[in-house]
C-alpha positions in Angstrom: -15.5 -27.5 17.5 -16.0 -25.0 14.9 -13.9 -26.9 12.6 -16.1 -30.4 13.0 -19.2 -28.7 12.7 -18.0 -27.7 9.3 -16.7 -30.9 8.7 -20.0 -32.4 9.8 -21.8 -30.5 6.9 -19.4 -30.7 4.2 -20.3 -34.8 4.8 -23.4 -34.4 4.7 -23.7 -32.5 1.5 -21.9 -35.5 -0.3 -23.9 -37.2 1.2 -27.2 -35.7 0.0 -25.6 -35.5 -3.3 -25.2 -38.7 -4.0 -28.5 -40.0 -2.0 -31.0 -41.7 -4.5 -33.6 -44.2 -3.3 -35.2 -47.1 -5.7 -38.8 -48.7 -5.9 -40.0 -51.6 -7.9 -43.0 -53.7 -8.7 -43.2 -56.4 -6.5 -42.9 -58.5 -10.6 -40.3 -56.5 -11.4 -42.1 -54.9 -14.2 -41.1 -51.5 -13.4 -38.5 -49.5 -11.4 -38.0 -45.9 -10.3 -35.2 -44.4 -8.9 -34.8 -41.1 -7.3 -32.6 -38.7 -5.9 -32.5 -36.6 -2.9 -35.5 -34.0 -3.7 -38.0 -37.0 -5.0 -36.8 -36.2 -8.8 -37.2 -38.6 -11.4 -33.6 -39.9 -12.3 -34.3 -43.6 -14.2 -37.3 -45.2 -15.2 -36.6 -48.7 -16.6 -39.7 -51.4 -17.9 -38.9 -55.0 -17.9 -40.2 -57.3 -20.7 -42.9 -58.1 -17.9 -44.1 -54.4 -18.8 -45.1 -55.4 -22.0 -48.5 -57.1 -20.8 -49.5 -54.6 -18.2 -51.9 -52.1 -19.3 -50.6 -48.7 -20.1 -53.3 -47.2 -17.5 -51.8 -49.8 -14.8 -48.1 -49.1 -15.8 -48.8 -45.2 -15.5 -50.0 -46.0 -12.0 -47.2 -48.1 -11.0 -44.9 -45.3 -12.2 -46.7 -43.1 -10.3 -47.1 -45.4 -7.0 -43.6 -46.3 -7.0 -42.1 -42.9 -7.7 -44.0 -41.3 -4.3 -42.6 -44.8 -2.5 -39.0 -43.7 -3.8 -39.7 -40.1 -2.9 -41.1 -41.3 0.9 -37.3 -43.7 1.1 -35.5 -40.5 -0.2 -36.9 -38.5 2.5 -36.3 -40.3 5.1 -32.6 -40.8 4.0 -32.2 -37.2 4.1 -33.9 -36.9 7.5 -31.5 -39.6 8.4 -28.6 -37.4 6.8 -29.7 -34.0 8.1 -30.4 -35.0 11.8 -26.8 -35.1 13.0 -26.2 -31.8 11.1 -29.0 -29.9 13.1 -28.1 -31.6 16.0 -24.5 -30.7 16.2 -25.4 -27.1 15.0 -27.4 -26.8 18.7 -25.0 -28.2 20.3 -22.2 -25.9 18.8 -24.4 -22.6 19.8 
């Protein structure tokens, strides 16, 4: 048992390692992707950024990166769960 807890939560790290959640613009203008913690990993404009404001394209950046953050979040809930779980289970 002990040896499929741990094997449980060495696939879970890679998990959470390589988790990253994306937003975007409903135009396409702007994208955000994060990874596990909400962190800022790629920021990328489309020529459709060029005639949004730079006050509105701050605020999509903004918008989309806590939409990204809120996805990455609940992946890691999604990831963690069975890791807690079996960790009662185990006791």
């Amino acid at each position: 048992a002990q040896d499929e807890s741990v094997r449980i939560r060495q696939a879970a790290q890679a998990q959470l390692e390589a988790l990253t959640a994306t937003a975007a613009s409903r135009d396409g203008a702007v994208t955000v992707t994060v990874d596990g913690s909400g962190a800022l990993l790629a920021l990328r404009f489309s020529s459709r950024a060029e005639d949004i404001p730079r006050a509105r394209l701050a605020e999509l950046v903004l918008s989309l990166s806590g939409e990204a953050a809120a996805d990455a979040s609940r992946q890691v809930r999604a990831v963690v769960e069975p890791v807690t779980a079996a960790g009662r289970a185990a006791r």
